[in-house]
matplotlib code that plots the C-alpha trace (Angstrom):
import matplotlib.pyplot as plt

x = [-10.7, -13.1, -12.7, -11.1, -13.2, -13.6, -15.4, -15.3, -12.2, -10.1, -9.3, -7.2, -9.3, -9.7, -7.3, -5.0, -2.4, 1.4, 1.2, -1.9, -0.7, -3.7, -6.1, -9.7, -9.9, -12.3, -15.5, -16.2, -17.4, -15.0, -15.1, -13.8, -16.8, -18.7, -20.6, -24.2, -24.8, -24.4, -21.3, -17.8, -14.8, -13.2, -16.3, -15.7, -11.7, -9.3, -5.6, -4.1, -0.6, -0.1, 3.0, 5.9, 4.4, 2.6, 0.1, -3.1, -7.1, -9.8, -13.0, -15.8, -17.1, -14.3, -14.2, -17.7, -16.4, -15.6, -12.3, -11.2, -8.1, -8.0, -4.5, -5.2, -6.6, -8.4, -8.1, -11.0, -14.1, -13.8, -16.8, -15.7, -17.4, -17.4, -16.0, -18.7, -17.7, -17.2, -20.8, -22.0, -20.0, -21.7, -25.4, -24.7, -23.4, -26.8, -24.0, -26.7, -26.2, -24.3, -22.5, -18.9, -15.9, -12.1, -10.0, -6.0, -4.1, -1.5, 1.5, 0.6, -2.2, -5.7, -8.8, -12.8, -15.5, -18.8, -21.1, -23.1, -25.2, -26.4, -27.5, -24.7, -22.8, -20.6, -18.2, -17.0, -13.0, -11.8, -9.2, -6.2, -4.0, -0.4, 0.8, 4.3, 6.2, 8.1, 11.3, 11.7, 11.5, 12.1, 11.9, 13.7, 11.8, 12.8, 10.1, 8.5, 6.2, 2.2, 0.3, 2.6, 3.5, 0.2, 0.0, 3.6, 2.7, -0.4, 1.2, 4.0, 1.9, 0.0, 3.5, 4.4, 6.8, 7.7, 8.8, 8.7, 10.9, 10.6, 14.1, 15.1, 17.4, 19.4, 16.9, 13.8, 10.3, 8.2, 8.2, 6.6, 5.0, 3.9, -0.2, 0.8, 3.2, -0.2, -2.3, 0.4, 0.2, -3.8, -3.4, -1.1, -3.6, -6.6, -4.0, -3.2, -6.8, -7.8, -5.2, -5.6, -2.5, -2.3, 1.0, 0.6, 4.3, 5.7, 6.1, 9.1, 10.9, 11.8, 15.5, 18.4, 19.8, 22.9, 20.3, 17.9, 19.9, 19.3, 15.7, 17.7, 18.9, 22.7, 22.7, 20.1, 20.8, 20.8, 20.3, 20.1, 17.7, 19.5, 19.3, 22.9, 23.5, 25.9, 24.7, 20.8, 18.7, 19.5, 20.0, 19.8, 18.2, 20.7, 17.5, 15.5, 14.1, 16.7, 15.8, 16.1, 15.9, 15.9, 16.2, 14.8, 14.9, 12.5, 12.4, 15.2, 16.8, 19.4, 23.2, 25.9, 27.2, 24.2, 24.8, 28.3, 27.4, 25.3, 27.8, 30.0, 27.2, 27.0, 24.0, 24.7, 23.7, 21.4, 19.1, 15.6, 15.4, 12.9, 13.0, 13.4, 10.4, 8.3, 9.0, 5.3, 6.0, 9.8, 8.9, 6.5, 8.2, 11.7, 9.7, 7.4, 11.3, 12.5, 9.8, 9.6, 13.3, 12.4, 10.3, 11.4, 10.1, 10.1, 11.2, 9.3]
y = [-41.5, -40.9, -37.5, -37.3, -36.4, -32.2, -29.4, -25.7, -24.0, -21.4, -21.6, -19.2, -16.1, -14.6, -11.3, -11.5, -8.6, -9.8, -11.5, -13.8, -17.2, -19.0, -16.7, -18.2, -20.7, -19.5, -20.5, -20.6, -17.6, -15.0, -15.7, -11.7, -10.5, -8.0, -9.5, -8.7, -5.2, -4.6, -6.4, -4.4, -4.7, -6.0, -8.6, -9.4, -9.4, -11.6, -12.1, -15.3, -16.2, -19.3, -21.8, -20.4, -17.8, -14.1, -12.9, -12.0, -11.0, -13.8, -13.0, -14.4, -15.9, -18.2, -18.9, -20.7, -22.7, -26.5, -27.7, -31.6, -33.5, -35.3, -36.6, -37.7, -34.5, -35.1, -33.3, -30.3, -31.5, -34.0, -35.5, -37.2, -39.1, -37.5, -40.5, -41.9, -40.0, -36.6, -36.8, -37.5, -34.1, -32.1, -33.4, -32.2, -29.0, -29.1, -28.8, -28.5, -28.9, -26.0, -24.8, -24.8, -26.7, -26.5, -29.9, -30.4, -32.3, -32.5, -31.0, -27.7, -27.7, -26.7, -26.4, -25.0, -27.9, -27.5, -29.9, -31.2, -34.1, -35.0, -38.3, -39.6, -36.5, -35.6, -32.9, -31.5, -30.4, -27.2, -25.5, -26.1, -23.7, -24.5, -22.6, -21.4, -23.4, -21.8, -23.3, -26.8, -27.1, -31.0, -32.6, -35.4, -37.0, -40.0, -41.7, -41.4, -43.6, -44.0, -41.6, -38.7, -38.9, -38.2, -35.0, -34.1, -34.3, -32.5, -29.7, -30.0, -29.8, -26.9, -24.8, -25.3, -28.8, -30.4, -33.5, -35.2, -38.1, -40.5, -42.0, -44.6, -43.5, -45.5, -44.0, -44.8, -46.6, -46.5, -48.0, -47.5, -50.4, -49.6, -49.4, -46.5, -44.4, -44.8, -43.3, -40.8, -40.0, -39.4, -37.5, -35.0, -34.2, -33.6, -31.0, -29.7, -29.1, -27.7, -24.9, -24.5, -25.4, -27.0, -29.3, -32.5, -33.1, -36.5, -38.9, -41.1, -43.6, -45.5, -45.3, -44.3, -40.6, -41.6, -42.8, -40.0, -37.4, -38.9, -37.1, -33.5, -31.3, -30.9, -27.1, -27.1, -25.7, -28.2, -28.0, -30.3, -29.3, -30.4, -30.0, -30.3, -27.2, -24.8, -22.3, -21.3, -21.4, -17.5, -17.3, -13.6, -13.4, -16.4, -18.6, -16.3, -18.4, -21.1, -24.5, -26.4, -29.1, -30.1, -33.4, -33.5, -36.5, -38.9, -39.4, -39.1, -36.9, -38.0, -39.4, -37.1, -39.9, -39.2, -35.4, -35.9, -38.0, -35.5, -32.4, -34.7, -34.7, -30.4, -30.6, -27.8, -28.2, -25.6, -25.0, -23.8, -20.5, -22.5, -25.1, -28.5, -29.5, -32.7, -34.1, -33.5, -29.7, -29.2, -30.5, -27.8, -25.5, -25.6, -26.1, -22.5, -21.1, -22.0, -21.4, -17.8, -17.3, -18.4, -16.0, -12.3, -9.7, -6.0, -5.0, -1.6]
z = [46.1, 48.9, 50.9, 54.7, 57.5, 57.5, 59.5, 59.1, 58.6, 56.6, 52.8, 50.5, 49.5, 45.7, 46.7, 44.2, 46.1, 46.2, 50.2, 49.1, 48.5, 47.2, 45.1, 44.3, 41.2, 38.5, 38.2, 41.7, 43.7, 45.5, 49.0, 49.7, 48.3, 50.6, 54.2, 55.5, 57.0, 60.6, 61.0, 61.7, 59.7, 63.0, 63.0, 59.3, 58.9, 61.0, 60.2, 59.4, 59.7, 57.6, 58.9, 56.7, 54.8, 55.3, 57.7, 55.0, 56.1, 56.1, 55.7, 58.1, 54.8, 54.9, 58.2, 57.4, 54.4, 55.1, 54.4, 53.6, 53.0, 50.0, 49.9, 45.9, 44.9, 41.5, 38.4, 37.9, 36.4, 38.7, 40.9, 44.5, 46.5, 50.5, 52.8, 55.2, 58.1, 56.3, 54.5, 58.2, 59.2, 56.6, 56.8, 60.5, 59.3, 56.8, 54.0, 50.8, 47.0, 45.6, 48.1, 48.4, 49.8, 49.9, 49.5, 49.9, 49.4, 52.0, 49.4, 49.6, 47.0, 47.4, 45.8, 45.4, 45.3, 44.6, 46.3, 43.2, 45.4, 49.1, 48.3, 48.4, 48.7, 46.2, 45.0, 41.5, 41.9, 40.6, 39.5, 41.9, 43.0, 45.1, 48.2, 48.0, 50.5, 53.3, 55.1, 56.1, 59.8, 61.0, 64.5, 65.5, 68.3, 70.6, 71.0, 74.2, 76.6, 75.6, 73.9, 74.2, 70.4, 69.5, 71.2, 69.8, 66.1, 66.6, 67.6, 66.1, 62.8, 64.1, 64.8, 61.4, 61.3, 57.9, 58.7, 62.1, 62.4, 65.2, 66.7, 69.3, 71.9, 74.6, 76.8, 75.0, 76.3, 73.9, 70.2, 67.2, 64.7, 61.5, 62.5, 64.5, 62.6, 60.4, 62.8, 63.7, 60.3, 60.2, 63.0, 61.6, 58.3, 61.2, 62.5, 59.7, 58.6, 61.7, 61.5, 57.9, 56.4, 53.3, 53.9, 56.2, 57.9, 56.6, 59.3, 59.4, 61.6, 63.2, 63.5, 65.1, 65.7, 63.0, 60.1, 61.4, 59.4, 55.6, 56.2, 56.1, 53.7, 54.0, 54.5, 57.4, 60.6, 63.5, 67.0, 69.8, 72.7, 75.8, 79.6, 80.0, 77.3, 78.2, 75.8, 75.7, 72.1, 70.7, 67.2, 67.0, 63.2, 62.2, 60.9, 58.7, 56.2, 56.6, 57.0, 60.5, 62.7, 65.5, 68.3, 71.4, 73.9, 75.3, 79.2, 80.5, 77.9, 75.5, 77.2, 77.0, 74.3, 71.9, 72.2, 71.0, 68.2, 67.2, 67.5, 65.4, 62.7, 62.7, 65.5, 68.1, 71.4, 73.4, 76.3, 76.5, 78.7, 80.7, 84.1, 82.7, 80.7, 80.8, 76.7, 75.2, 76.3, 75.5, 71.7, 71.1, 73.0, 70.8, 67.8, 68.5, 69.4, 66.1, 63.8, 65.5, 64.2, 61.1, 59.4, 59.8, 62.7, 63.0, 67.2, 67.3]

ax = plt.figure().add_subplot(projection="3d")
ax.plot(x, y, z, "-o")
ax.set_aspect("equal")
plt.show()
């Protein structure tokens, strides 16, 4: 299966140390291996902090290596065709026989490709390697007017989301056909190989608020993000590495109706410390809030 569209980006180094999540396959080269002279440590080293998992050094090596989805990622020995539009991408990036690629696809799994071809290009697949997955952190959207969904899973995949499902609300504008939950769905595996994670949220919907809780786990936290909130968003350490999700409204918000059919089904209402926020902001927003709570931090 051809390859998705791809430009530069991050992919796991070989350091084999207990907070790496993805060491190198073998056979292919290690990517921490040492950088030309003249450059700093500072210059050579950045950290990463991967959605639901530990902050680790990336070379600048990496940092040059082209990354592609390939949501059927092939066994190793493999050769794969590049997609129209990604051989385009490398030809401008002058991408040449032998060098090397990263592929995933979209579960968490990754792997090295060497580029075996330019005319046509083409890849051999290596080894794969799986990055352990962190906790599950769903959004529960009403649907909102034009394009604004677009923006919403973006970054809702760039903060770290696991699942995004798109609901209908008494309040709702918008709607959503299958060509564009499709799209919505392409657009999440761009964002999530721009920001070099492995896992591409699933996107699901339409439906209701009631049906939109068959897409969570029982024991998952639940909050409602709601204007009308008596008690602002402060889980004091509560949601370390529990899962979570979340709903926030459409314009307009959600009635006071929905809300209770959703405190009825365990969801707890709260506020964002923040003035009322337009809805491609306050998604992002409660999303950032949560995944923050999620993964552990030392006050010093």
């Amino acid at each position: 299966m051809p390859v998705a569209f791809g430009e530069p980006c991050v992919v796991p180094s070989a350091d084999t140390s207990a907070q790496d999540r993805s060491p190198a396959p073998d056979g292919h080269p290690a990517i921490d291996e040492a950088e030309p002279s003249g450059e700093s440590a500072e210059a050579r080293t950045v950290a990463r902090t991967v959605a639901g998992g530990p902050t680790r050094p990336v070379s600048a090596r990496e940092r040059r290596v082209p990354r592609f989805h390939a949501p059927l990622l092939p066994a190793a020995g493999t050769t794969l065709p590049l997609a129209a539009d990604a051989a385009q991408h490398a030809r401008v990036l002058r991408v040449a026989a032998g060098d090397t690629l990263a592929l995933f696809d979209g579960t968490g799994v990754e792997a090295w490709a060497t580029v075996m071809g330019t005319e046509p290009y083409t890849v051999e697949v290596g080894e794969a390697r799986t990055y352990a997955a962190g906790p599950e952190l769903v959004l529960i959207q009403a649907i909102p007017k034009g394009s604004k969904l677009d923006l919403i899973v973006r970054m809702a995949t760039e903060i770290g989301a696991t699942t995004i499902v798109c609901v209908e609300t008494a309040r709702t504008l918008g709607g959503l056909s299958a060509s564009k939950r499709e799209r919505l769905q392409r657009i999440a595996a761009e964002a999530a190989r721009q920001s070099g994670r492995s896992a591409v949220p699933r996107i699901e919907g339409p439906c209701s608020l009631a049906e939109s809780v068959a897409f969570i786990a029982p024991d998952t936290q639940r909050f409602v993000f709601w204007e009308g909130a008596l008690t602002p968003f402060a889980p004091h350490g509560q949601l370390e590495g529990q899962g979570v999700a979340c709903v926030v409204g459409a314009e307009g918000g959600l009635s006071a109706t929905e809300v209770a059919g959703l405190e009825a089904q365990g969801f707890a209402p709260v506020g964002l410390p923040l003035p009322i926020l337009r809805v491609e902001t306050a998604a992002p927003v409660a999303l950032g809030l949560v995944a923050f709570h999620q993964t552990a931090h030392e006050v010093v």
